[in-house]
C-alpha positions in Angstrom: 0.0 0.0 0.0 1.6 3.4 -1.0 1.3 6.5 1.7 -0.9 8.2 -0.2 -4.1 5.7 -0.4 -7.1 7.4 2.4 -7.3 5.2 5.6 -10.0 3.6 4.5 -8.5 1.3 2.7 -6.6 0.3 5.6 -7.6 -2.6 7.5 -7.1 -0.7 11.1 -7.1 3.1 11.5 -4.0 3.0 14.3 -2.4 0.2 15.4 -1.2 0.5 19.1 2.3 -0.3 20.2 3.5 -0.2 23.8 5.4 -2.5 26.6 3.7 -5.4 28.5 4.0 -2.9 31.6 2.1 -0.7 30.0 -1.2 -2.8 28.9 -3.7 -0.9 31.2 -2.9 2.0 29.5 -3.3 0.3 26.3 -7.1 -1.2 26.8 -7.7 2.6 27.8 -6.6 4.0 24.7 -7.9 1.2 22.5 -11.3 1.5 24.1 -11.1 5.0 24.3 -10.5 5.2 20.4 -12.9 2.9 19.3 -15.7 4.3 21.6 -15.0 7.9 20.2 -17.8 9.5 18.2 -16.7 11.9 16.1 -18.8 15.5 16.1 -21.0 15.5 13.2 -20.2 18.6 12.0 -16.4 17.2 11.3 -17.5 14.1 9.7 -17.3 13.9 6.5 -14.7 16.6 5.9 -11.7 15.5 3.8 -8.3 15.3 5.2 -5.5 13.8 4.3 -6.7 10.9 5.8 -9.4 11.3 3.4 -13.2 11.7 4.9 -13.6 11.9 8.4 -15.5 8.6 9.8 -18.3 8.4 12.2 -15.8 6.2 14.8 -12.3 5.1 14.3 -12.8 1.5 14.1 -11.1 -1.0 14.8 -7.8 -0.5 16.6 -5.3 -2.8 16.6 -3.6 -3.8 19.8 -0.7 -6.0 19.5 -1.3 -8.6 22.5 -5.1 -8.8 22.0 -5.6 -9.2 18.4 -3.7 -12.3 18.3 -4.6 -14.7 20.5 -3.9 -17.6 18.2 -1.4 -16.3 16.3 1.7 -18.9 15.6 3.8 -16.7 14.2 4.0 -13.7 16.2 6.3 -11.7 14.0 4.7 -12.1 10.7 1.1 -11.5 12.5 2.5 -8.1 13.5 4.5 -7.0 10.7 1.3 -7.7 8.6 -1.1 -5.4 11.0 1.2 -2.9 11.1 1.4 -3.0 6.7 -2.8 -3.2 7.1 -2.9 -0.2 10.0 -3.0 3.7 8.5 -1.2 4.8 11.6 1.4 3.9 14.3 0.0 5.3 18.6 3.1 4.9 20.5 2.7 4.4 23.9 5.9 6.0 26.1 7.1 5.6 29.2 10.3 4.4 30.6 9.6 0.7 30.1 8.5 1.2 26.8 11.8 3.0 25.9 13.4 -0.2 27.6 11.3 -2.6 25.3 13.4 -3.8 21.9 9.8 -5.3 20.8 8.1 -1.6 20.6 11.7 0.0 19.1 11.4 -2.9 16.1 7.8 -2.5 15.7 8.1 1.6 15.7 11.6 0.8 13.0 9.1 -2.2 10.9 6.3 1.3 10.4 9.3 3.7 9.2 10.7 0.9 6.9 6.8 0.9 5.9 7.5 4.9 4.6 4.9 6.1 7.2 7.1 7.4 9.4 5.4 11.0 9.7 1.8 9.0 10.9 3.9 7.9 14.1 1.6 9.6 17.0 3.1 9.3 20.9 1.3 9.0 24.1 3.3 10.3 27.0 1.8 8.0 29.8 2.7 8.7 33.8 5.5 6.7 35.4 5.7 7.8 38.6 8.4 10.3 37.7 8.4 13.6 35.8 12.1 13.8 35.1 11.6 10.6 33.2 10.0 12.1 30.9 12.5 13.3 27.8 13.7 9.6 28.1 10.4 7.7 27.4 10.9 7.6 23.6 11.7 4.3 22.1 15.2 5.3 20.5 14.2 4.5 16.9 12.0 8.0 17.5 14.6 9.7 18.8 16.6 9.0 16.1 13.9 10.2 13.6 13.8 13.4 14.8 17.2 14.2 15.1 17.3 13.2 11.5 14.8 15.3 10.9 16.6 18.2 12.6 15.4 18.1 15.9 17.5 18.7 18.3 16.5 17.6 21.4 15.4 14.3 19.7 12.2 14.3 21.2 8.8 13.9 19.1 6.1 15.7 19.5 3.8 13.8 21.8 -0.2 13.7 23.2 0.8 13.9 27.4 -1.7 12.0 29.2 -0.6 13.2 32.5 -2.0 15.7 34.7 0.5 17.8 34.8 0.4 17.3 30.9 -2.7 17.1 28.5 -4.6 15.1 30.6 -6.6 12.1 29.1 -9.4 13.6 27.6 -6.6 16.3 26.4 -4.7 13.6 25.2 -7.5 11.3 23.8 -8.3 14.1 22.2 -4.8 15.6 20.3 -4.2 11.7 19.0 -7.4 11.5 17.1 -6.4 15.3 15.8 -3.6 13.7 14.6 -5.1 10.7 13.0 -7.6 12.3 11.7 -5.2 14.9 9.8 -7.6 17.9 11.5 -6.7 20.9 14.0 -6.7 19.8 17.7 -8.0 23.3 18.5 -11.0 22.4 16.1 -11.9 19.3 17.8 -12.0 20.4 21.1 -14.3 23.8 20.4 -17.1 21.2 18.5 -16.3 18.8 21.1 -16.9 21.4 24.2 -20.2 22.4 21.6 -21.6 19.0 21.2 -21.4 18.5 25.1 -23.1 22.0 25.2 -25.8 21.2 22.7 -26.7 17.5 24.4 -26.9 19.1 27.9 -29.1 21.9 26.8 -31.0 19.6 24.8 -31.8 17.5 27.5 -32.9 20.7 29.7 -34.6 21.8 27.6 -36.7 18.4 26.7 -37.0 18.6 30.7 -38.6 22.1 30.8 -40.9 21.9 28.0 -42.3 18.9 29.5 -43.0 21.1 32.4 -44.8 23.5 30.4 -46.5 20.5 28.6 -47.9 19.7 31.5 -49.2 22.9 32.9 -50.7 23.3 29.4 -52.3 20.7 29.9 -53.4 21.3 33.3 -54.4 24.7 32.4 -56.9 22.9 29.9 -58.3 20.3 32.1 -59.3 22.7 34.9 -60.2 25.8 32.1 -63.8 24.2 32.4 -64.3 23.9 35.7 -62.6 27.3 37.2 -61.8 31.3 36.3 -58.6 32.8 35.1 -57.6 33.5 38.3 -57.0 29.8 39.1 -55.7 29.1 36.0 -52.9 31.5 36.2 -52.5 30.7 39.9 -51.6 27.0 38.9 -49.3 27.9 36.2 -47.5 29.9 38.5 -46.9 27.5 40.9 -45.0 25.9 38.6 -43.0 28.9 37.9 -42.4 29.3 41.5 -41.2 25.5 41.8 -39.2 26.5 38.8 -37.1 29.3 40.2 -37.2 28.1 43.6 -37.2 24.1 44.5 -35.7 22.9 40.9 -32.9 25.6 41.2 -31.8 24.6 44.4 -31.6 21.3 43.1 -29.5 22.5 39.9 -27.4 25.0 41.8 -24.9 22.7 43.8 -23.8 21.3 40.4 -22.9 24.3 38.8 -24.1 23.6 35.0 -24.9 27.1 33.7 -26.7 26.4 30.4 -29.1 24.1 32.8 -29.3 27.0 35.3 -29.6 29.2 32.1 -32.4 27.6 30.3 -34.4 27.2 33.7 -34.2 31.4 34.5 -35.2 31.9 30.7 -38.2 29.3 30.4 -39.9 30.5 33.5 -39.1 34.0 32.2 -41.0 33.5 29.1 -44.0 32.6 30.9 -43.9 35.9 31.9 -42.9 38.0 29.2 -46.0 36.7 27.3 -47.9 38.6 30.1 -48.8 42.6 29.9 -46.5 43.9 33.3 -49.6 46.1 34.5 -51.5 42.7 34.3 -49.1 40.7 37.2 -49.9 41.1 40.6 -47.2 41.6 43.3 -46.3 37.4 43.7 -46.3 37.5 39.8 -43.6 41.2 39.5 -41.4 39.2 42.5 -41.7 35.7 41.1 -40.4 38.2 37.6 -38.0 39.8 39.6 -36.6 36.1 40.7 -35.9 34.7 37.7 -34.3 37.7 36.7 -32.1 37.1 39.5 -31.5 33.6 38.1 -30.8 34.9 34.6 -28.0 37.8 35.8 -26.4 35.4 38.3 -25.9 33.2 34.9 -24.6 36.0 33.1 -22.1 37.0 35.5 -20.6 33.3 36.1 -20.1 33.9 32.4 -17.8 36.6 32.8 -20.8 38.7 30.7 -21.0 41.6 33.4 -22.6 44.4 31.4 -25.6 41.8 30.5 -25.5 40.9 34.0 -25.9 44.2 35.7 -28.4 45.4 32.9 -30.8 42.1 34.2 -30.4 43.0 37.8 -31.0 46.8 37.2 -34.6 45.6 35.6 -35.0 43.6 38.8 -34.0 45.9 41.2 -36.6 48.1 39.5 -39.6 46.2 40.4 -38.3 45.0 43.8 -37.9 48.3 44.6 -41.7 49.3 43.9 -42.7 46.1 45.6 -41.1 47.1 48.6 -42.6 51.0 48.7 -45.9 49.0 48.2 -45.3 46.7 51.5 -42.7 48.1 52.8 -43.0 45.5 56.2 -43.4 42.4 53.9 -40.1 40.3 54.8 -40.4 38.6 51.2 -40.1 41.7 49.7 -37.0 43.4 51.5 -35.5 40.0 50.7 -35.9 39.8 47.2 -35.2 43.6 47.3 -31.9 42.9 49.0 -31.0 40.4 46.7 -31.1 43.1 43.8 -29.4 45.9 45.9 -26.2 43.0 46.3 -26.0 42.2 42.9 -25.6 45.1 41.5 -23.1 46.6 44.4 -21.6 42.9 43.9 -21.3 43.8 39.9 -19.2 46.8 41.3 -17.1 45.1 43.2 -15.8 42.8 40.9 -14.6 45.9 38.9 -13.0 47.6 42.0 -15.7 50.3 42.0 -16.1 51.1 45.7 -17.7 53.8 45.2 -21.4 52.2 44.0 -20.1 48.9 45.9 -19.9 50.2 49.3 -23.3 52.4 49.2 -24.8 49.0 47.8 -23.6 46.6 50.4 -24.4 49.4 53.0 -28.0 49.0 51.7 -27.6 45.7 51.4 -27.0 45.2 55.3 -29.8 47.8 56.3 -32.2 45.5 54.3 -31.4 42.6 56.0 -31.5 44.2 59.5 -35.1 45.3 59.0 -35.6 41.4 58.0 -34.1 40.5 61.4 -35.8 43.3 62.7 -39.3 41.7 61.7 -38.5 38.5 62.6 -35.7 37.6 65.2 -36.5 34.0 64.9 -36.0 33.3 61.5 -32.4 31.9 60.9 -32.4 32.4 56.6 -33.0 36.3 57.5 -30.2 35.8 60.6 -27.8 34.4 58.0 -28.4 36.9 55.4 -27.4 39.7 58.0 -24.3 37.1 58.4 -23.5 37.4 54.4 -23.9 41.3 54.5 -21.5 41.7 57.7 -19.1 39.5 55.8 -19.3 41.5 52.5 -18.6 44.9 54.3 -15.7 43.2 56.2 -14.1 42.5 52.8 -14.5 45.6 51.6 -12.8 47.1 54.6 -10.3 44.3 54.2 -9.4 44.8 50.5 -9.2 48.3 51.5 -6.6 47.4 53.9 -8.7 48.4 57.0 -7.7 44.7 59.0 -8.6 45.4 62.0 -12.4 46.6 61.5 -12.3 43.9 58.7 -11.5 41.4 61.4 -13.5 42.4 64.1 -16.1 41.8 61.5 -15.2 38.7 60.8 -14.7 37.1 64.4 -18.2 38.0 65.2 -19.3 36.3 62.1 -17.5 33.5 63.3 -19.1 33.3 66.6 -22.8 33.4 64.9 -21.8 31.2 62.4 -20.6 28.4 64.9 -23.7 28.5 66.9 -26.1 28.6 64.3 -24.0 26.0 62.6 -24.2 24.5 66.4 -28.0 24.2 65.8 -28.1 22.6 62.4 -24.8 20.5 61.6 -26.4 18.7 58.4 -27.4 22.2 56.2 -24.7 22.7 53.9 -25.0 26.3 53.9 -25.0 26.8 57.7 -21.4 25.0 57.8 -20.0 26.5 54.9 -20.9 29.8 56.6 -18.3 28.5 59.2 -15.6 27.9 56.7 -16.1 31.3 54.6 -15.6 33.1 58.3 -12.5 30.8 59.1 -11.1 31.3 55.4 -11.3 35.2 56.0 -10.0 35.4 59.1 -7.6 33.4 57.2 -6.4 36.0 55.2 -6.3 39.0 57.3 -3.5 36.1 59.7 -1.9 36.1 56.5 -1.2 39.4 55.5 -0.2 39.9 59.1 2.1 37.6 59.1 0.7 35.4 61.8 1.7 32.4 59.7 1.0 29.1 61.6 -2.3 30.5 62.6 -3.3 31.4 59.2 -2.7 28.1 57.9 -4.9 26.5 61.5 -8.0 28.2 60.1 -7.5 27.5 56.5 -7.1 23.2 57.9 -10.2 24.2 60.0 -11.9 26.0 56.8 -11.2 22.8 54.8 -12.3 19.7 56.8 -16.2 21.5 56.4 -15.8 21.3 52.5 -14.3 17.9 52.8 -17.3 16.4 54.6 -19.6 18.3 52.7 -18.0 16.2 49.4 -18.4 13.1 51.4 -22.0 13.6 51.8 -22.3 15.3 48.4 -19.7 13.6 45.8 -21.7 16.2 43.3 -21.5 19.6 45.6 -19.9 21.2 42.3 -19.6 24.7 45.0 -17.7 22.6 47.5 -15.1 21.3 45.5 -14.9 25.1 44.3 -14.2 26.4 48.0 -11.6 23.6 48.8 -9.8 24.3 45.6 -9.0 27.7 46.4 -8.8 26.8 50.4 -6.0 23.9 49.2 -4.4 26.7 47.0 -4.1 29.0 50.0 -3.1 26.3 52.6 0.0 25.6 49.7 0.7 29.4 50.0 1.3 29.8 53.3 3.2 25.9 53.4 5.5 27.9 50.7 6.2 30.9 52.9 7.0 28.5 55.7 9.5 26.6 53.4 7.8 23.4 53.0 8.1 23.1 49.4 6.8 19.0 50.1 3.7 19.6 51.5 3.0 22.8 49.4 3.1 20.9 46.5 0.6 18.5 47.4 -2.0 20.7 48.0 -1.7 22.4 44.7 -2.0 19.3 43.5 -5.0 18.9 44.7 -6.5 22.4 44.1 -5.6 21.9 40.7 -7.1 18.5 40.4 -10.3 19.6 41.8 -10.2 22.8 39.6 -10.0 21.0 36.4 -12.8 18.8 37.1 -14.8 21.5 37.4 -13.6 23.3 34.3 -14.1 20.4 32.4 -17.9 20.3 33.8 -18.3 23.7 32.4 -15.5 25.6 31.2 -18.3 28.9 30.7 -18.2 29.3 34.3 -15.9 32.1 34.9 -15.4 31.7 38.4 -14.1 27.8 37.8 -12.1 29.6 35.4 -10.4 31.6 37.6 -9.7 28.7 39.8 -7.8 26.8 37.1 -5.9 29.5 36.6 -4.5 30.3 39.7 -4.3 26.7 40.5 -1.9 25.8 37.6 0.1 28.9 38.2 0.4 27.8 42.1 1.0 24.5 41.5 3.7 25.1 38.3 5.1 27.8 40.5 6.1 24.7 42.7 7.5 22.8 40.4 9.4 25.7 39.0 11.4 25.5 42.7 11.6 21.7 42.4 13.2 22.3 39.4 10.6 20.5 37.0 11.2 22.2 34.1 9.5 20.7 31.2 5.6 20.3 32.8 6.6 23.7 35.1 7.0 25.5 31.9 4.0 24.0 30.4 1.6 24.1 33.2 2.1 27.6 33.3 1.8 28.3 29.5 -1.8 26.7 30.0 -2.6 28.9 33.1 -1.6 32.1 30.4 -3.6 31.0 28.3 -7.0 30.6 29.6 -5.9 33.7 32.1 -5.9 35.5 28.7 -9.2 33.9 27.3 -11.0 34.9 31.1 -9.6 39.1 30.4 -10.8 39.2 26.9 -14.6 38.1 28.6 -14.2 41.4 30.5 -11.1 43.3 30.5 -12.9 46.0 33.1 -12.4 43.3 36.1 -9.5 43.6 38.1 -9.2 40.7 39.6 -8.9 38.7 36.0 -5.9 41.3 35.0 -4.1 40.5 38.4 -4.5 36.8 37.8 -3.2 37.4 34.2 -0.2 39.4 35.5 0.7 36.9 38.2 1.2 34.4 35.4 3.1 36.7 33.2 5.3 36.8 37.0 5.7 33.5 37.0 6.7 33.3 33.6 9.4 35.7 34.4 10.8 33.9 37.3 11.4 30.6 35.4 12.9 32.6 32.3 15.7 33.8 34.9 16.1 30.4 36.4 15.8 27.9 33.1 16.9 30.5 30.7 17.6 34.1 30.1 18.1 36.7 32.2 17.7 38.9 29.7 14.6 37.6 28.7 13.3 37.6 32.4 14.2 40.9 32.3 12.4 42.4 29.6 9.0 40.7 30.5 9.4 41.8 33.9 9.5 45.2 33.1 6.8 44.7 31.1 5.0 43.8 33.8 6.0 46.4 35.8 4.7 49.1 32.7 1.2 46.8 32.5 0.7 47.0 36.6 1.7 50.9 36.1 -1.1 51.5 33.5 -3.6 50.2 35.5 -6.5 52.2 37.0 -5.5 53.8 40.9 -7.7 54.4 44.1 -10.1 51.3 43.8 -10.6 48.1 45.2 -7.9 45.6 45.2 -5.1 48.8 45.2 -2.9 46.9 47.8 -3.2 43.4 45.7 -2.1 46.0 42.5 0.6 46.7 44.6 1.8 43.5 45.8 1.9 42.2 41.6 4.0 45.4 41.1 6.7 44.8 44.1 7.4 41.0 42.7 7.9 42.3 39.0 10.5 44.8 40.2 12.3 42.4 41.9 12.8 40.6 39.2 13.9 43.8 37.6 16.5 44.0 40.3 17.4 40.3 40.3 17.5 39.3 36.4 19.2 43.2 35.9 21.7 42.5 38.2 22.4 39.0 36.4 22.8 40.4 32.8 24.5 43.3 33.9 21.8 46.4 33.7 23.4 47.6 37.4 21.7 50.7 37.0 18.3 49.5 36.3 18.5 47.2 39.0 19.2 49.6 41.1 16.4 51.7 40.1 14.1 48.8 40.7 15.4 48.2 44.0 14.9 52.0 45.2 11.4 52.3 43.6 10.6 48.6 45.8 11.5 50.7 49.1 9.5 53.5 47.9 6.4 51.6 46.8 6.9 50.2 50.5 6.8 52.7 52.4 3.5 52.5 54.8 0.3 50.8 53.7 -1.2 47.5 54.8 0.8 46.2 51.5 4.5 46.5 53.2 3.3 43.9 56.1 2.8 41.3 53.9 4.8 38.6 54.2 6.2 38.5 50.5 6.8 42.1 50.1 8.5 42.1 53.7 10.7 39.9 51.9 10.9 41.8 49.1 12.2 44.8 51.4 14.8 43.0 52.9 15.9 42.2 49.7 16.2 45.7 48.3 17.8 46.8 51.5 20.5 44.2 51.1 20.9 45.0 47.3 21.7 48.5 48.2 24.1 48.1 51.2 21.7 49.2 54.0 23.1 47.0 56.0 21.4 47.6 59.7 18.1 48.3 58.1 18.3 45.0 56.3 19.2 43.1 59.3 15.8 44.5 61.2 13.8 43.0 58.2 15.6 39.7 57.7 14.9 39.7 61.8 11.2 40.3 61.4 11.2 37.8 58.7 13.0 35.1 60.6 11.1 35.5 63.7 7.1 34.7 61.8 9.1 31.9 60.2 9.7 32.9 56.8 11.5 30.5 54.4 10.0 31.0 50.6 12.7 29.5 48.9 12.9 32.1 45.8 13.3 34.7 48.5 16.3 32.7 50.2 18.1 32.0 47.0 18.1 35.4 46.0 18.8 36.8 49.5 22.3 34.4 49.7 22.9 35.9 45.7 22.4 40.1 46.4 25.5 42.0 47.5 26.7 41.8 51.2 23.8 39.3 52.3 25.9 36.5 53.2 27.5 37.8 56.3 23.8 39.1 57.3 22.4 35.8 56.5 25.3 34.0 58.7 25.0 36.0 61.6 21.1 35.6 62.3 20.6 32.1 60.9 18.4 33.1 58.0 20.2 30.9 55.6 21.0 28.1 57.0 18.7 25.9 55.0 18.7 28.1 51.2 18.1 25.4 48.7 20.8 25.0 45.2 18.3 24.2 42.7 21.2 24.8 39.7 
């Protein structure tokens, strides 16, 4: 057969080779390739595979397709003549194995060498990684002028493609089409069943009201009629969402807001009587809540103005009806909350203001009712971040501690509602924080192990709580934060590990969620960031090109929320750090400034200022630290001066990292005494981040300081 017949006129689309230590991953991939549907909007396309098929069947895999074979080497050499494509799986043992070298050397004699496709499967050992090529592919490539002799391979482990990533990239590369193509129908087939099968839900709903609407037409008014149809409405936006809500779909949450929406919209306004404007009003709520997981904030905020509109005359109407201040409160929140996430304080804090006075008239009407206690709880908690991310800690945590205290004993009363122990572990998480940025290390990382055990039960009862795994993501990503600081680069790691594991589940459940997003990102970036100190180069590097990526994707949804361009930046940081210690200084240096002009050019006097600030102190350190390398003394130095002036007062300078990015300027620049007081104060909350040793035992003068207060002692050689 000559390479340029179509694989259909192959016997097997791929024919799998890989070592007998490697045959679980082979019935994955064999099953996972001939189970694969492809999207019908691909098939049929020509390639140079000729027409895209339906499935890729069959698959050949060596040990299983021959159980009777007597002559095991003509048997093979004959599948591999009959198969359009060779899927290498590698991995140490397979490298080892002379039977997958001859049968990857028996293609290449076959002249298909370029329809050789590699699986990178996990061994148990990242740095084995550039040596898991059978050396008959090695060879290729080098022949083929590439230098590191490596081919270009599907990684199926986490830190990697993944399997569905890497299930994915092979049949790309089969089929002769654009990985990128495959995933974006793929991620729209997914989209399309689950709507579908909302949808099919819903208007069975509405079928059925129809039809109950019909039957009781001739037996009662209008009045009942529309009263039953808007029961269902009200089990619609209340009972069913509650149900859909802990699993996070959005085009399910989506299609639910919109359906019982229409109901309405066919409906003259002047026609609705209160229940029917606040039922409206509710699923408007629904609807902007939707839109602003999405990242689509000017939607969202145009939704929740229209509802704050008629829960606004609702309330002037019954201005002591509890259901109305609540649903009014609800519409007050969003909007300030809308603010907020753009670092508008100044429609943010009149909102949540409003927000609390709402729910204190709730309490006020009804002291015994616990929802309207815990509402007062959430407002409290929103003003005491606002205070906090103005860098007002103590008012924030006086705040907070009395959250904590209500939170426990209502939590006390009723230990099996979710949302009365996760109002626990949102009080212990920011309480958390403000221990943080104080540098009260240890009992920073207490409440964040306190904060997670209630998300961890909460998952054992609830394998599906979708908003669980959420909160311990980013409590596992903070717990490996503070592990860094305290130079535990072990125990760091693993909880990044799991953050990120738990943050790409839920991407993969819905990657239109912007806040699961968010959490991928700054998972991949905490977690490469520790294998950038381990010294993993190769998935460091590439974990943290992915977390760039989607960072960049989540900005372009909205480039007017600051926390997204932070996130970005703090990637682009991290990128900087590993140029200086895998590659360039140079290089290093130019993004970092560039960095430094991106944090410069960004807008003053809102929210998140001091979290501005801290993005701005790292990238001039590495200005001072990759300057100093390729030989830019003077712009060094000017970083290191503008570090101690950026510094100087503010709840930003007690942070931990900046401390240490103090002391590090201070040493740079021969200020001796005054570097001694802040390698002191860094030594006595236990600091120990290791980029922050390293570079302390590398700036002029330090070494004598670091000797003669046993800062050093333990600064890890990671060259």
């Amino acid at each position: 057969m000559t390479q340029r017949q179509p694989a259909s006129e192959f016997r097997y689309w791929a024919f799998i080779s890989y070592s007998h230590k490697d045959k679980s991953w082979g019935r994955w991939l064999h099953k996972a390739l001939e189970t694969y549907r492809v999207p019908k909007r691909l098939q049929g396309m020509p390639t140079a595979a000729g027409r895209v098929p339906a499935r890729l069947t069959p698959i050949f895999r060596d040990r299983d397709e021959l159980p009777t074979a007597s002559n095991l080497g003509t048997a093979i050499e004959e599948a591999l003549r009959q198969s359009w494509c060779l899927i290498v799986i590698c991995s140490p043992d397979a490298a080892q194995s002379r039977w997958v070298n001859e049968e990857v050397l028996a293609f290449q004699r076959l002249g298909r060498g370029n329809r050789i496709h590699c699986l990178i499967v996990d061994s148990g050992d990242d740095a084995a990684a550039p040596l898991a090529f059978p050396p008959a592919l090695g060879e290729r490539e080098e022949a083929e002028g590439n230098r590191s002799g490596e081919p270009i391979a599907a990684d199926a482990r986490r830190f990697g493609d993944g399997r569905t990533g890497a299930k994915l990239k092979l049949i790309a590369g089969i089929l002769g089409i654009g990985y990128d193509t495959l995933v974006q129908r793929e991620q729209q087939r997914r989209h399309r069943n689950l709507l579908a099968v909302t949808c099919a839900s819903l208007a069975l709903v509405v079928v059925l009201a129809a039809a109950t609407v019909i039957a009781i037409t001739s037996r009662r008014d209008a009045v009942d009629q529309r009263t039953h149809a808007e029961s269902l409405v009200e089990f619609m936006i209340g009972d069913l969402r509650k149900k859909l809500e802990p699993d996070g779909k959005l085009a399910t949450l989506d299609a639910v807001g919109k359906e019982a929406l229409a109901y309405y919209a066919s409906q003259k306004s002047q026609d609705l009587d209160a229940d029917g404007l606040a039922r409206r009003a509710r699923a408007l709520h629904m609807i902007g809540e939707v839109y602003d997981l999405r990242g689509e904030l000017d939607e969202a905020l145009k939704v929740f103005e229209q509802a704050a509109d008629s829960t606004a005359e609702l309330v002037a109407r019954e201005p002591d009806n509890g259901q109305r201040i609540f649903d009014h409160a609800q519409s007050v929140f969003w909007v300030g909350y809308i603010a907020y996430q753009r670092g508008n304080v100044t429609v943010a804090e009149p909102a949540f203001l409003e927000y609390k006075r709402l729910t204190e008239r709730l309490v006020a009407i009804d002291p015994s009712n616990d929802d309207w206690q815990a509402e007062l709880g959430y407002a409290n908690s929103n003003l005491g971040t606002l205070l906090y991310e103005q860098g007002r800690l103590d008012e924030a945590a006086n705040i907070y501690s009395s959250e904590l205290d209500t939170a426990k004993r209502m939590g006390q009363e009723d230990q099996e509602t979710y949302d009365r122990q996760v109002r626990i572990a949102q009080a212990y998480a920011r309480l958390a924080n403000i221990f943080y940025v104080q540098g009260r290390l240890r009992e920073s990382a207490d409440f964040r192990q306190s904060e997670g055990k209630i998300y961890e039960e909460a998952i054992r009862k609830n394998p599906n709580n979708n908003d669980a795994k959420e909160a311990l993501s980013i409590n596992q990503r903070s717990l490996g934060r503070i592990l860094l600081d305290l130079g535990d680069l072990t125990s760091a790691t693993v909880k990044f590990e799991r953050a990120e594991k738990l943050a790409a589940t839920l991407f993969a459940t819905d990657p239109d969620n912007a806040n699961w997003v968010d959490s991928a990102v700054a998972a991949q970036t905490s977690l490469a960031e520790a294998l950038t100190f381990a010294n993993q180069i190769h998935p460091a590097i590439g974990m943290s090109a992915n977390a760039r990526k989607l960072a960049e994707e989540l900005v372009a949804r909205d480039p007017t929320v600051t926390a997204w361009q932070l996130r970005w930046l703090n990637v682009l940081l991290l990128q900087a750090r590993q140029r200086l210690e895998f590659g360039s200084s140079d290089e290093a240096l130019r993004l970092a400034t560039d960095i430094v002009n991106r944090v410069d050019g960004l807008p003053q006097g809102k929210l998140r200022d001091w979290e501005r600030t801290n993005v701005l102190v790292q990238a001039l350190v590495l200005v001072g630290e990759a300057g100093a390398r390729s030989g830019e003394i003077t712009n060094a130095e000017m970083a290191w001066d503008r570090v101690l002036e950026v510094l100087d007062g503010g709840v930003e300078a007690q942070i931990p990292k900046n401390l240490a990015a103090r002391a590090l300027a201070l040493s740079a620049l021969g200020r001796g005494k005054r570097a001694i007081t802040a390698i002191e104060s860094l030594r006595k909350i236990g600091y120990r981040e290791y980029t922050y040793l390293e570079a302390l035992s590398q700036v002029a003068g330090t070494t004598s300081l670091m000797d003669s207060h046993s800062v050093g002692a333990s600064v890890v050689s990671r060259k």
